[in-house]
C-alpha positions in Angstrom: 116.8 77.1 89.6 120.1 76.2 89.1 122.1 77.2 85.6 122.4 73.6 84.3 118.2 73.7 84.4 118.8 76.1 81.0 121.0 73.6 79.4 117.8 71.9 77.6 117.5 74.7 75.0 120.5 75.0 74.1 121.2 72.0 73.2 121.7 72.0 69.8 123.9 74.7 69.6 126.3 73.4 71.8 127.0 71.4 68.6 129.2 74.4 67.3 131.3 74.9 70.2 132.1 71.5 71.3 133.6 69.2 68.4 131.8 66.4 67.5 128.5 65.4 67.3 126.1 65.3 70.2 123.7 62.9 70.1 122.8 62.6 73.2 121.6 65.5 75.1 121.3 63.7 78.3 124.6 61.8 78.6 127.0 64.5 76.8 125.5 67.6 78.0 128.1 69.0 80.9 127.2 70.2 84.2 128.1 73.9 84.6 129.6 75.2 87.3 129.3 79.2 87.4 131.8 81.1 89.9 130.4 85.4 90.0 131.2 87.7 92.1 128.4 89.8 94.2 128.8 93.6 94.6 126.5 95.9 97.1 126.7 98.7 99.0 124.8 98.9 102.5 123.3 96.2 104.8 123.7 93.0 102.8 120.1 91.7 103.9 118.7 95.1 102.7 121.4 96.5 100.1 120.8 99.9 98.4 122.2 98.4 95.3 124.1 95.9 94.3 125.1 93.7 90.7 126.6 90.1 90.0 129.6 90.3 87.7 130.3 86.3 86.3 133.9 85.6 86.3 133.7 81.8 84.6 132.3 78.8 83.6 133.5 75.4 84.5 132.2 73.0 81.7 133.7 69.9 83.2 137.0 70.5 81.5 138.1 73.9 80.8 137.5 77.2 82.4 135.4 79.4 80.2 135.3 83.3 80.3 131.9 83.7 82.0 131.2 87.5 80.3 131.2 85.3 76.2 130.3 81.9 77.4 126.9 80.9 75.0 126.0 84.3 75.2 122.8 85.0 72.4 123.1 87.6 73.1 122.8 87.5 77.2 125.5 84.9 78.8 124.4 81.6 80.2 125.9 82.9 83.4 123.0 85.1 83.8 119.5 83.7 82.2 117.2 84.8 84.2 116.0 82.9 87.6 119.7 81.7 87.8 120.5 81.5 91.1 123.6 81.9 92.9 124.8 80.9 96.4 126.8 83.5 98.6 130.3 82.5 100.7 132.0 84.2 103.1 135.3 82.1 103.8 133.3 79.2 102.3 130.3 79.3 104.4 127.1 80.3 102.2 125.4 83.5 103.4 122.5 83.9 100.8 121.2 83.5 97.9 121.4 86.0 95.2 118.3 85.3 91.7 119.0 86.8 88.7 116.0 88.5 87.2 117.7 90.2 84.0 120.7 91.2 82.8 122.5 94.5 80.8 125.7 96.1 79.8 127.8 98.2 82.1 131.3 99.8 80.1 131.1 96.6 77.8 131.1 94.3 80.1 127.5 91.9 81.1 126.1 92.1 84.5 123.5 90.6 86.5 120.3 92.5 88.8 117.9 90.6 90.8 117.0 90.2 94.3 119.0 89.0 97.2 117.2 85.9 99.7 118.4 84.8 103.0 119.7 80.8 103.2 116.4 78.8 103.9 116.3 77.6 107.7 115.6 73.6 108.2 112.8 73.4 110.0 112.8 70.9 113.0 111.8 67.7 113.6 108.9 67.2 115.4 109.5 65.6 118.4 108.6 61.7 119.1 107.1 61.0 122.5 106.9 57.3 123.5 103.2 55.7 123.9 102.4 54.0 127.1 99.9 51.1 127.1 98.2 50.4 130.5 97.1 47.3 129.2 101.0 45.9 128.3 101.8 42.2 129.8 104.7 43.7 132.0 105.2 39.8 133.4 105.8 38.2 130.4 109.5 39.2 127.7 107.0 38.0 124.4 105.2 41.1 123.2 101.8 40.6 122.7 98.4 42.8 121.1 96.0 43.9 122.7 93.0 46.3 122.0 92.3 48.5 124.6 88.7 48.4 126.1 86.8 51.5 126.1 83.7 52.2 128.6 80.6 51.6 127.3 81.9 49.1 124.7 80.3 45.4 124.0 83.4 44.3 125.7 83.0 46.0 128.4 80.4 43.7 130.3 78.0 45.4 130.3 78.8 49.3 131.0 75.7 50.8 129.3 73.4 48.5 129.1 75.3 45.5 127.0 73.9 43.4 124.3 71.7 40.1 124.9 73.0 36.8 123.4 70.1 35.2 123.9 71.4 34.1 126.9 68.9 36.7 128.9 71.1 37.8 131.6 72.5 41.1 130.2 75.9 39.6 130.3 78.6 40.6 127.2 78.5 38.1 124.2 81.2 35.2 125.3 81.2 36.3 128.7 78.1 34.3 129.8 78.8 34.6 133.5 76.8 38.2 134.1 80.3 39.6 135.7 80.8 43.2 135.7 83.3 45.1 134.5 86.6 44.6 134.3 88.9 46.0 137.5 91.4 48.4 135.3 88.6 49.6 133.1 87.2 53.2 132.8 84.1 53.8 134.8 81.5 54.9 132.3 80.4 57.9 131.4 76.7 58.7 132.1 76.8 61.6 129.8 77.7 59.3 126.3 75.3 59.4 123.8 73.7 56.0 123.3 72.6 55.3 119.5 69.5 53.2 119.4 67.9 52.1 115.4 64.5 53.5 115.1 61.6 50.9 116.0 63.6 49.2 118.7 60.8 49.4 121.4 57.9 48.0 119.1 60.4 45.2 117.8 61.2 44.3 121.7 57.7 44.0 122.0 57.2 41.4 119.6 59.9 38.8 120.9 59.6 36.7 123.9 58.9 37.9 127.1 62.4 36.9 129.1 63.6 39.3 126.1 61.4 41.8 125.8 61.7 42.5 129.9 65.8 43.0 129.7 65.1 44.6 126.5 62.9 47.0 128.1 64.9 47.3 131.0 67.9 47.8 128.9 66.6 51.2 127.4 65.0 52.3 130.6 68.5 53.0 131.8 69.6 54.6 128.6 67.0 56.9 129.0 67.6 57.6 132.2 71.3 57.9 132.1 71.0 62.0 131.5 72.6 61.4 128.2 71.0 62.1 125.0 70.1 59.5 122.5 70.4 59.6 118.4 67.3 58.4 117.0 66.7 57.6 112.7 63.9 59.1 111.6 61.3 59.3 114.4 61.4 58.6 117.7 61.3 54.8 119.6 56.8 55.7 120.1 56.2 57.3 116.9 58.1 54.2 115.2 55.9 51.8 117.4 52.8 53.2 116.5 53.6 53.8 113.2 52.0 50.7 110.4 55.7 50.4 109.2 56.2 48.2 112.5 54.0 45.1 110.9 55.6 41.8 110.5 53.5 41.1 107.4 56.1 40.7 104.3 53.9 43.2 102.2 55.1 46.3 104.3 57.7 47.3 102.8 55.4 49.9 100.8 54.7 51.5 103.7 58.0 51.3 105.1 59.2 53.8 102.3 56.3 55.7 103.0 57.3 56.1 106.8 60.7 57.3 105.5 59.7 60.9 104.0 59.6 62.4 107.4 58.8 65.9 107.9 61.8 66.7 109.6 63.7 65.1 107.0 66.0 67.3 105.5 65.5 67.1 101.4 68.1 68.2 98.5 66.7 70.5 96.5 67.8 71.3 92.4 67.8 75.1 92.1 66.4 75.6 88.4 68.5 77.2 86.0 67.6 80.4 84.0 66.7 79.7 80.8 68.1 83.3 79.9 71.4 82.3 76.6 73.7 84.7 77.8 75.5 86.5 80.5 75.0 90.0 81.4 78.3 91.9 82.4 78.5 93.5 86.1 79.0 97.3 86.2 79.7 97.1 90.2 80.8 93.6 92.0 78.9 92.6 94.9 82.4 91.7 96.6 84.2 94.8 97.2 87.4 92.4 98.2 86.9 90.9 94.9 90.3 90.0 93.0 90.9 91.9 90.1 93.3 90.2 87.2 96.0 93.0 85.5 98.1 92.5 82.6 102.2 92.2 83.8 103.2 91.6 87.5 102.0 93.0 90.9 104.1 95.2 92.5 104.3 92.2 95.3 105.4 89.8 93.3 108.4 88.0 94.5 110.1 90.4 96.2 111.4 94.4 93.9 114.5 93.9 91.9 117.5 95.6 93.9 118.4 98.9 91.8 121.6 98.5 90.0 125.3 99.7 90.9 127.1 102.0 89.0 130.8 102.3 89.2 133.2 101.2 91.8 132.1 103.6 94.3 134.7 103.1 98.1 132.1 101.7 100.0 131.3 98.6 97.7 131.3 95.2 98.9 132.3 92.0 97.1 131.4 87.9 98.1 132.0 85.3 96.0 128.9 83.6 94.4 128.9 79.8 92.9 125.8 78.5 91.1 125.6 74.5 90.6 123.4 72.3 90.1 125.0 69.6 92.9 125.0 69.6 96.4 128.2 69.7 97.6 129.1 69.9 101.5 130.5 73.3 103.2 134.5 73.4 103.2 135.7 77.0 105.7 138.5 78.2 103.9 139.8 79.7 107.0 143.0 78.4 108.9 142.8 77.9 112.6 147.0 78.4 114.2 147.6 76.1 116.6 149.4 78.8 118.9 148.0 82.1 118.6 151.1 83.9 118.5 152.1 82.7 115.6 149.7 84.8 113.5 150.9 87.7 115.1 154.4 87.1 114.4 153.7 86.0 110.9 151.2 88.9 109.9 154.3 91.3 111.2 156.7 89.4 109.0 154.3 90.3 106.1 153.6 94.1 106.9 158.0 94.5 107.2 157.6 92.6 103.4 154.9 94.6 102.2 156.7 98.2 104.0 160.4 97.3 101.9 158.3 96.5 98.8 156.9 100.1 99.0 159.8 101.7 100.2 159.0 102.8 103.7 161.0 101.1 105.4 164.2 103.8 105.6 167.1 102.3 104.6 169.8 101.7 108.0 171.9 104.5 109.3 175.5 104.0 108.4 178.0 103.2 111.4 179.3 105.4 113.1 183.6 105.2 113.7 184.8 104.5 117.0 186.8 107.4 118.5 188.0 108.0 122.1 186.7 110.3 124.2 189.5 112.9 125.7 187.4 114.7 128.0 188.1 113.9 131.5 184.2 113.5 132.2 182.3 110.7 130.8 178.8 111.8 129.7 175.8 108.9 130.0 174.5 108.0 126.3 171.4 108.9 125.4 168.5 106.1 124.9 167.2 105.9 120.9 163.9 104.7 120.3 163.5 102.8 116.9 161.2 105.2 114.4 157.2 104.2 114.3 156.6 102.2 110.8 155.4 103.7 108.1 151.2 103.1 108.2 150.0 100.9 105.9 146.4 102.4 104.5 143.3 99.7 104.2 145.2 96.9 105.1 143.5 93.5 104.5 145.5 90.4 105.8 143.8 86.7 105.6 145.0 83.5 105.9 143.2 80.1 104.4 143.6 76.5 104.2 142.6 75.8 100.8 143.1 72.0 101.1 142.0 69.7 103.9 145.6 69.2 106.0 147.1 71.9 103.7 149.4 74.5 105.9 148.4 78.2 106.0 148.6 80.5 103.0 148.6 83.9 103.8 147.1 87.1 102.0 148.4 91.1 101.9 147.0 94.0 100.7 147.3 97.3 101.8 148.7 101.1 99.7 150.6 103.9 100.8 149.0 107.4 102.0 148.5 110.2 99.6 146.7 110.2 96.5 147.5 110.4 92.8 150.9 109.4 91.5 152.3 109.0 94.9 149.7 106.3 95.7 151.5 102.7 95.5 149.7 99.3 96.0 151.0 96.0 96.9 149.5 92.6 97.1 152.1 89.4 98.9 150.9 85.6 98.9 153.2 83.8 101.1 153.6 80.9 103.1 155.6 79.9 106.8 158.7 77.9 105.6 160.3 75.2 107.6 162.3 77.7 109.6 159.4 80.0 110.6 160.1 82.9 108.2 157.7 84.0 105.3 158.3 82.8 101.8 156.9 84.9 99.6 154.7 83.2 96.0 153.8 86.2 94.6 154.5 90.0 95.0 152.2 92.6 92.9 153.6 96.7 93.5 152.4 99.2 91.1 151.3 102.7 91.4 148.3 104.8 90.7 149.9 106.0 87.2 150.8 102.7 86.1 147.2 100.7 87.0 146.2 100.5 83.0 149.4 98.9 82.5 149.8 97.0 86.0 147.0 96.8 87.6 146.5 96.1 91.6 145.6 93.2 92.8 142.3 93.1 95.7 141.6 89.7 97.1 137.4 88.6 96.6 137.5 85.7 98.8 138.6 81.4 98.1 136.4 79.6 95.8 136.8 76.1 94.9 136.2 76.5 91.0 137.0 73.2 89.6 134.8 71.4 92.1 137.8 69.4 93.1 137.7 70.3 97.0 140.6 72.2 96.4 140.0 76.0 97.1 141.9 79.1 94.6 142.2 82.1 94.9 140.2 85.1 93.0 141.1 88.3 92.8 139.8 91.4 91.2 142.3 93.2 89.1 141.6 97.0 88.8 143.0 99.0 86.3 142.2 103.3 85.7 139.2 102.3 83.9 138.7 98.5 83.1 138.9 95.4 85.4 139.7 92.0 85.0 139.5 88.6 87.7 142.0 86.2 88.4 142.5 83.1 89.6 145.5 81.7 91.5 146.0 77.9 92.5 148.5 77.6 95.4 150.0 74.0 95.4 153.0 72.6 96.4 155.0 76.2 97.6 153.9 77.6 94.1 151.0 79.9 93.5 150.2 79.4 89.2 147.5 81.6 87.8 145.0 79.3 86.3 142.6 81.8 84.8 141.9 85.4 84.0 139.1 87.0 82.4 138.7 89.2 79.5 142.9 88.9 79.0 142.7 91.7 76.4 141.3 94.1 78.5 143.9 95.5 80.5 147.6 94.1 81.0 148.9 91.6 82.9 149.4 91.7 86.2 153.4 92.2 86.9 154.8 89.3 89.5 157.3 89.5 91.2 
C-alpha cells in the first residue's frame, strides 16, 4: 500500500497546514511522494538488521522534512504497511513494508520486513489450431463443424437414426451412403445411450420399422461397448404394464419409476436436543485452533532494528509513490573507456591537493659546471607513490536524459582521530577535457559537529520531474542530517536538507 492510500484520514487536518479551505478531498488532496533511505547490515535478501530513515516529502510543491511531516505523533512517512521501493543506480531492487515505527537519538525511524521485486509471470504460449476440414481451394473463409464418429451426421457410423425413410440412411442424406472418406472410423468401444422402453416401443410400430429398429440395437449390443440404460433395462421395460398405449397409464408409469436400484435422498432428522454441548477432545487432531494476536507465520518476522552507525552498514535509496513511473539508470555509459580512467585520476590528484598529500614540488636546482675531468652518468628518479586514498568511492551518473557525466569523490586520509580528514568533490569534464570542480567538502574528524562530511546514498529523482539529484548523508560526531544537491547547467545548488538545526552546514568550497 502505497503512502497516498493514508491520505483519506487525514483529511481534515490537512486544513491547518495548507491555507485555505479544502473542500474537496478528492480534487485538492496532493499526491505524496516519500524519498527514505534503507540501512542494513548483512545479505540484503536476508539482513541481520536493518531501519528506514525518511528524508522528505514531496507534496506536489514544496519539499517537506520527512522526520515532522503530519506526524501525530508517528510521521506519515512511516504509517504502517507503507511501502517503499529499493534503487540501486535507479533500478529497483526490493521492496522494503513498514510495520511500526520509534525513536532512535530523536530522530523517527522505520522497522518492517524486506520483499524481493515480484517476478511477471509469462505468457502462456498461443499455438495455432489446424482444421482438417478448412476449404484450402477456395480464399473466402468458411464454417464448418467438424463430424465426429458415431454422430447423426456421420451416415450411419453406429447404427444411425431412421427418417422414416427405412433404409438406415442419416436424416437428409436419403441415399443409404456410408461414411464420409476423411471421417474417423468409429469406435466399437463408445457407449451408445438408448431411452428405456425402446425395444417394446419398436415392437409396436410397423414392421419395415420395427425390423431396422431391431436390427439397429442388435449391433449396439454387439458392438462390445456398454450401453446407458434409465431406470431398467430395454426387457424389464417391455414387460413392464408401464409400456401400454392406453392414455390412463401414466399412474403406472410413476409407479414403474421408484426402482429399487434407484438411488433416493434421504433427510437426516435433526435432534430435538436446545443446546450444544462443548467438546473436551476434537475428533480432528489437525483441527485449526483460533488465538488472540498474530501467528508467528504471519507475513513474514519483522527484521530486528539497527542501532548506531556501526562500519559495516549499508544504505539504498527508497521512494514510496503511489504512480507508476518507468525505470530511469542513473548511470553514465563513456563512449571511450579511457576516458573514465583519465578522468577518475584527475579527481584522486584533486581530492590528494585538497588533503594535502600531494608534497609540494622540489625547488630547482642552479645550474653549475662540472670541473672534474670525468663526467659521471645521472642517476634515474622515480616520481614518489601517491599518497593512498582510504575507502575511496568514485561514481559517475547521468541524472538527465542527454545530460553529460557528473562525477562523484569520496574518500579520507589514513590514521584516526584528529589527523583523519574527509573530502567529498562533484565535478564535471569541461570543454577542454579537464575536471571542473561544483562542490568541494574537506573537514576533519575534530571539526564533524561543526562541518560535517559528506557520504554519497545514491541519485534519486525527488521531484518526480525525470530529473535525478543527488542525496547525501551528512555525518556529524553525534547527529546526522541529508542533503540534496540538483546539478544543472555546470552548477550543483542544494535544494534541501533535513533537520537544518541539527548540526551545521556543510562548508563548500
Amino acid at each position: 500500500m502505497w503512502i497516498t492510500a493514508v491520505l483519506a484520514g487525514v483529511a481534515l487536518p490537512l486544513a491547518a497546514q495548507y491555507p485555505g479551505q479544502v473542500t474537496n478531498a478528492g480534487k485538492n488532496t496532493p499526491t505524496l511522494r516519500a524519498v527514505a533511505v534503507f540501512e542494513w547490515t548483512g545479505d540484503e535478501a536476508q539482513p541481520k538488521t536493518s531501519r528506514l530513515v525518511p528524508v522528505c516529502v514531496y507534496d506536489g510543491q514544496e519539499l517537506q522534512d520527512a522526520d515532522v511531516y503530519l506526524a501525530r505523533p508517528a510521521p506519515i512517512a512511516l504509517y504502517s504497511d507503507v511501502e517503499y521501493q529499493l534503487f540501486k543506480d535507479g533500478k529497483p531492487v526490493g521492496l522494503f513494508d513498514v510495520d511500526r515505527a520509534g525513536q532512535q537519538e530523536g530522530s523517527w525511524v522505520g522497522f518492517g520486513k524486506w520483499k524481493p521485486m515480484p517476478s511477471a509471470k509469462p505468457r502462456p504460449t498461443q499455438v495455432a489450431r489446424i482444421d482438417q476440414y478448412d476449404d484450402a481451394q477456395s480464399d473466402v473463409p468458411i464454417l464448418h463443424r467438424k463430424h465426429r464418429g458415431g454422430d447423426a451426421n456421420s451416415g450411419g457410423a453406429s447404427g444411425g437414426s431412421t427418417n422414416g425413410s427405412g433404409n438406415g440412411s442419416g436424416s437428409g442424406s436419403g441415399s443409404g451412403s456410408g461414411p464420409e472418406p476423411n471421417a474417423p472410423p468409429p469406435d466399437p468401444d463408445r457407449p451408445t445411450l438408448h431411452k428405456s422402453g425402446d425395444a417394446a416401443q419398436s415392437n409396436a410400430g410397423d414392421s419395415s420399422t420395427s425390423g431396422n429398429s431391431s436390427t439397429s440395437s442388435a449391433q449396439a449390443s454387439n458392438s462390445g461397448g456398454p450401453s446407458l440404460h434409465r431406470g431398467g433395462d430395454a426387457n424389464s421395460s417391455a414387460n413392464s404394464p408401464s409400456t401400454s398405449s392406453s392414455p390412463g397409464s401414466s399412474s403406472q408409469s410413476s409407479t414403474s419409476a421408484n426402482d429399487s436400484d434407484r438411488p433416493q435422498l434421504k433427510k437426516k432428522k435433526s435432534d430435538d436436543g436446545g443446546y450444544v454441548s462443548s467438546v473436551e477432545t476434537p475428533s480432528d487432531p489437525d483441527r485449526p485452533h483460533l488465538f488472540r494476536g498474530k501467528s508467528a507465520g504471519f507475513d513474514g518476522p519483522v527484521t530486528p532494528s539497527l542501532l548506531g552507525m556501526p562500519p559495516e552498514m549499508q544504505q539504498e535509496v527508497a521512494v514510496s509513490d503511489a504512480a507508476d513511473r518507468p525505470e530511469h539508470i542513473w548511470e553514465y555509459a563513456w563512449a571511450n573507456p579511457d576516458d573514465e580512467a583519465r578522468m577518475k585520476a584527475a579527481m584522486e590528484d584533486l581530492a590528494r591537493t585538497a588533503l594535502g598529500l600531494n608534497p609540494p614540488p622540489a625547488p630547482a636546482k642552479p645550474a653549475h659546471k662540472s670541473t672534474s675531468a670525468a663526467h659521471k652518468p645521472k642517476q634515474l628518479t622515480l616520481p614518489p607513490q601517491p599518497a593512498p586514498l582510504v575507502d575511496e568511492q568514485f561514481r559517475v551518473f547521468e541524472l538527465a536524459y542527454g545530460s553529460g557525466a557528473t562525477m562523484v569523490l569520496s574518500a579520507h586520509t589514513e590514521g584516526s582521530g584528529a589527523e583523519q580528514k574527509f573530502v567529498t568533490l562533484i565535478g564535471q569534464p569541461d570543454l577542454y577535457g579537464n575536471v571542473a570542480v561544483l562542490v568541494k567538502n574537506v573537514t576533519g574528524a575534530d571539526h564533524l559537529d561543526a562541518t560535517p562530511r559528506m557520504r554519497l546514498v545514491d541519485a534519486v529523482d525527488v521531484l518526480a520531474d525525470n530529473r535525478g539529484e543527488l542525496l547525501f548523508e551528512l555525518r556529524g560526531a553525534t547527529e546526522r542530517q541529508f542533503a540534496l544537491y540538483r546539478v544543472l547547467r555546470g552548477d550543483a545548488t542544494r535544494i534541501f536538507v533535513s533537520d537544518a538545526d541539527a548540526i551545521g552546514t556543510p562548508a563548500v568550497q
